[in-house]
N, C-alpha and C positions, 0 to 999 in steps of 0.2 A: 496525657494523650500523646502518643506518636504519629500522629495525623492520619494520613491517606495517602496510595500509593497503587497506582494503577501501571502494570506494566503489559505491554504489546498487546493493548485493548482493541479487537475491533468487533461491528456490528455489520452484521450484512442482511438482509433480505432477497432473497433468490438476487437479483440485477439490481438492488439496491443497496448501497452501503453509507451506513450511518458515520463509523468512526474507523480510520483506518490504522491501524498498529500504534495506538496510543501510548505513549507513556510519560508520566508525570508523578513528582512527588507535590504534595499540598502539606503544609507545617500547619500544625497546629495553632487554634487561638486568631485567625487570619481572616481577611474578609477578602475573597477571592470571587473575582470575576470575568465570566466566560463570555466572551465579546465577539461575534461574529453576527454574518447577515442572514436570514432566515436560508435555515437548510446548509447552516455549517456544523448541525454534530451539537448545538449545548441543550437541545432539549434528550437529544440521545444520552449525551454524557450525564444529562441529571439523575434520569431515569435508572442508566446502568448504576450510580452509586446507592439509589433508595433502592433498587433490589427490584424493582417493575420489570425491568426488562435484565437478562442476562446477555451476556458479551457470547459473540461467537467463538472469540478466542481470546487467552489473555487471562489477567488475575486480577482481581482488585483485593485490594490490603486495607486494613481500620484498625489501628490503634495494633497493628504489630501482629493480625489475624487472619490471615484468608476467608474473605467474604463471598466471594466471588457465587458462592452456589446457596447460597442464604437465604431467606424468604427478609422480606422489609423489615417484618415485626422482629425479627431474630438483629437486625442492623445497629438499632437505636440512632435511627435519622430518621429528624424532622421536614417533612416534605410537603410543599406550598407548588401546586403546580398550577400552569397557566388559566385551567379552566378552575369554574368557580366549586363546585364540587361540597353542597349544601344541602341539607335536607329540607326539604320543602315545607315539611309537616312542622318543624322544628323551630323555635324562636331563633335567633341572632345567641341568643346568651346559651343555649342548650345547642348549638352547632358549636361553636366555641369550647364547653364543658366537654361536648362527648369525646374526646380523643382520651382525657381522665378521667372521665366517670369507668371507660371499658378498662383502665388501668388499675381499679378497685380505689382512686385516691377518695381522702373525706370529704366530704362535703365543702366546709372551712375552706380547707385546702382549694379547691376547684375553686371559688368563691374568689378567696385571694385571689388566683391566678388569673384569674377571667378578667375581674375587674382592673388587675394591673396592665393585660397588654388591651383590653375595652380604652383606656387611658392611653395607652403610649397613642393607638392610633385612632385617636376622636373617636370613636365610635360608643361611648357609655348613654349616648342619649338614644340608642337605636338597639340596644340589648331586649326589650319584649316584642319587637318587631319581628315579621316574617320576613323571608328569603324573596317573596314576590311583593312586599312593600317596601322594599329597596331599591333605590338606582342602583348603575352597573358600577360607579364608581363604592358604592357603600359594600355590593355582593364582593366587590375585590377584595377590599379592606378586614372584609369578614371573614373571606378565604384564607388573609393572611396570620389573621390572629387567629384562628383554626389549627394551624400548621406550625405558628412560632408559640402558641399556648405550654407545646410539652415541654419539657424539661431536658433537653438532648447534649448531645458533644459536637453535632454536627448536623446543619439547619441547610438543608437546600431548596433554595427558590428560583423557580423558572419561567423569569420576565416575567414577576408577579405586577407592577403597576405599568404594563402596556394598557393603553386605552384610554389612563385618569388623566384628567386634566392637570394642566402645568405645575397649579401652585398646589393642588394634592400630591402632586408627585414630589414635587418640592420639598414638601414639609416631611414625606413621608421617607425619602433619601436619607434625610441628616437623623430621623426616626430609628431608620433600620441600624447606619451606622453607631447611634449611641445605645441600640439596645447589643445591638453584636461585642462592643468594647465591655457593656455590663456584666451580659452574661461570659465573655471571656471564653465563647464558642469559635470552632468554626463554620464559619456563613462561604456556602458557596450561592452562585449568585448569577443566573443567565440573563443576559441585554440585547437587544441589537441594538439599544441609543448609544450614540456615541460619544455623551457626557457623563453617561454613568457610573461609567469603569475610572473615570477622572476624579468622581465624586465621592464615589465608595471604599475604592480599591484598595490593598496594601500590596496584590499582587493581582497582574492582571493576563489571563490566558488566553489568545486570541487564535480564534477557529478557522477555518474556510475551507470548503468541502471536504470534511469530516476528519482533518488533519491539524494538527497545530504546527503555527505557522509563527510563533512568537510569544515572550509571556516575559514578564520581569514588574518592575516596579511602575504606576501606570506614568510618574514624572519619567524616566527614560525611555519608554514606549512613546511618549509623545513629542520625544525631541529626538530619539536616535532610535525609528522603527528601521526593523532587519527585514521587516517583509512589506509588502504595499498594502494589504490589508490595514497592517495597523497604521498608515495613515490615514484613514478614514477616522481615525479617533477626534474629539474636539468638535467645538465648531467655531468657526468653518470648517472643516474639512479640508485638509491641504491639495492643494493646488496639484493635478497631475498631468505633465505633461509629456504626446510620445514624444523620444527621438533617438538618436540614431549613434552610437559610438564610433568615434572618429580618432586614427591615430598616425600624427606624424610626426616623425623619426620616436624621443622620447619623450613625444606630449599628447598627454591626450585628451579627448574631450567631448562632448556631446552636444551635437550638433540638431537643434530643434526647431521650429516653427516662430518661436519669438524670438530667443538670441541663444548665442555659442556658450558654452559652459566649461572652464575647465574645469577639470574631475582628478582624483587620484584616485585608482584602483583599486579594493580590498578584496578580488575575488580574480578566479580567471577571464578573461572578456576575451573578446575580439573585433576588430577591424569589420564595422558596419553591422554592428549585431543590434536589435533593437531594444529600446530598455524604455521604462517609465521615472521620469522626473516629479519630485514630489518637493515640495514648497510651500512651508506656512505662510498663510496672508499675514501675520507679521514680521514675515521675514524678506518682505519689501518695502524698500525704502522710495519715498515721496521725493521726486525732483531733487535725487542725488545722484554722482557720478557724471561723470563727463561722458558726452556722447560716443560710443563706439565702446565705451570699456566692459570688460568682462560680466557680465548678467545683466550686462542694461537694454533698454528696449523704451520705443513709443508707447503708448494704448490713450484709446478712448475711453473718458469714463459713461459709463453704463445707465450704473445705481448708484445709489448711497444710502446707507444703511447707520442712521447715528443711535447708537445700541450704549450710551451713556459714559463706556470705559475708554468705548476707541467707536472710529468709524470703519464701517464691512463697505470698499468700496468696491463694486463691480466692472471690470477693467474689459475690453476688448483689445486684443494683439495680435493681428497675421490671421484671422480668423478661429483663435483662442480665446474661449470665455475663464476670466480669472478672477479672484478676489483676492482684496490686498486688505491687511488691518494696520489702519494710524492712527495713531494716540492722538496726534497733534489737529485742536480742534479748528485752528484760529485759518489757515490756508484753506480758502473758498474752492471750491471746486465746482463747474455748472457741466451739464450732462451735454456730453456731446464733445467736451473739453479734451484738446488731448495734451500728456502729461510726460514727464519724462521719470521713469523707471528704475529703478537700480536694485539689486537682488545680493542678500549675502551668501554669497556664493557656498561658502565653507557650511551652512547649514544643512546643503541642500543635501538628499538623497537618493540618488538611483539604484531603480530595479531593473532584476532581467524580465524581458517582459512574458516570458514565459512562465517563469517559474514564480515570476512575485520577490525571489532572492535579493537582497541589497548586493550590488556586487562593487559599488563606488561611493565616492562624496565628493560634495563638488571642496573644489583647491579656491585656498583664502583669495578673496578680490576687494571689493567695496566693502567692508563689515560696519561701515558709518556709528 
């Protein structure tokens, strides 16, 4: 297969626009996911590749074809979409079957397949059940093996386990990803959690108002995001803070609410222009650095959050709510405390704050 390849896609509805002049190629065999916050474009983009909906302009390509004016059944994609979308009348096991039975497969066949993804995702003890003797967590599960039953090249799901609780979603993550590596499909895949694209990913595409605004590997997205959306990835969610570009003679720097920043440049800027500061809570450091140097700062502590790997501690600065992540179990900390700060500067990332662009990084300081 030659994968998928969408160019100058977009969607509009009279004064609404789903996706604006997309383009993207997807490799084959890949578990790719579409990560933005509701109303960034990835239920549109599902839509447009299963054939639902057509693009107002623009091409979409499948294995080296122009799809683009296609009906779904003409596509050969598998599609799991957010609602549950089950027959009422119909057992668990015969909502499942019908996607092969209307395909003329044999019985056997059906049988086999049923019972194999009934298996992958628990569900073999709930196959003569109805649709209304289900919890909403069992109609998901059912919706999913409904969708991922056929036999296809290419599987799209759109934020199929929003709603299920933690440790079904859990189990059902490392599920999807070792059936996607079995079958040696490609799985595309819409979220707005922002552990999922972490957990799943081999490539990760990131949306916001109907534009892509970032995409690569999800390890490089989470340590060198190009746009401020993708720092929202992870959790915690890194640290965003405004402020303000400041430059004198050839130094320069950003100048914020908790402390000064030096930066070096990657884009054009200017002299007082406003950007967003973004900062992993592990990439603060606990009562290091001398007072007054580069990325350091007071706070109070808040919260604490002992989460078994590290502690989530909830920091206040200059009227800044932040969180900081330390490994280091053994240094007491009581609420109310205040603490001295230090930041690896050379991590950090700034955006413009308009456009969300990375246009800097902060210049090496404390890297402890």
């Amino acid at each position: 297969m030659e994968g998928v390849s969408l160019r100058g896609v977009s969607k509009r509805w009279r004064h609404t626009v789903g996706l604006r002049d997309l383009t993207i190629d997807i490799d084959p065999s890949q578990f790719v996911v579409l990560y933005g916050p509701r109303g960034s474009g990835k239920s549109v983009f599902c839509r447009l590749l299963v054939g639902v909906d057509r693009p107002s302009q623009g091409t979409i390509v499948m294995n080296g074809a122009d799809v683009t004016h296609l009906a779904p059944i003409q596509r050969g994609v598998a599609y799991v979409p957010q609602t549950f979308a089950l027959y009422p009348q119909f057992s668990v096991y015969d909502n499942i079957a019908y996607p092969l039975a209307i395909q003329g497969e044999k019985k056997a066949e059906i049988r086999g397949r049923v019972d194999q993804i009934a298996l992958t995702l628990g569900i073999t003890d709930i196959l003569a059940k109805r649709p209304d003797q289900l919890s909403g967590g069992q109609k998901q599960r059912v919706a999913i093996a409904k969708g991922l039953v056929l036999n296809r090249r290419v599987y799209v799901l759109d934020d199929p386990l929003v709603g299920l609780d933690y440790k079904i979603r859990e189990r059902l993550v490392e599920e999807l990803r070792n059936l996607q590596e079995s079958l040696d499909a490609l799985f595309v895949y819409a979220t707005s959690d922002p552990l999922e694209p972490l957990l799943l990913a081999d490539h990760v595409v990131v949306l916001d108002q109907g534009r892509l605004v970032d995409q690569g590997p999800p390890a490089d997205l989470y340590f060198t995001p190009n746009h401020v959306r993708t720092a929202t990835l992870g959790y915690p969610a890194a640290n965003v803070i405004a402020g303000r570009i400041n430059q004198d003679q050839d130094r320069w720097r950003v100048l914020t609410p908790v402390c000064d920043i030096p930066i070096e440049v990657t884009a054009e800027v200017a002299s007082d222009q406003e950007v967003l500061v973004a900062v992993r809570a592990e990439q603060f450091l606990l009562q290091e650095g001398p007072s007054g140097a580069a990325g350091s700062f007071d706070a109070t502590v808040e919260l604490e959050e002992d989460i078994g790997s590290e502690r989530i501690v909830h920091l206040r600065a200059n009227g800044q709510d932040l969180q900081a992540g330390f490994s280091d179990h053994k240094t007491a900390l009581e609420l109310g405390q205040t603490v001295r700060v230090a930041t690896k500067t050379s991590a950090m990332r700034i955006f413009d704050q308009l456009s969300g662009r990375c246009v800097a990084v902060g210049a090496p300081g404390i890297e402890g």
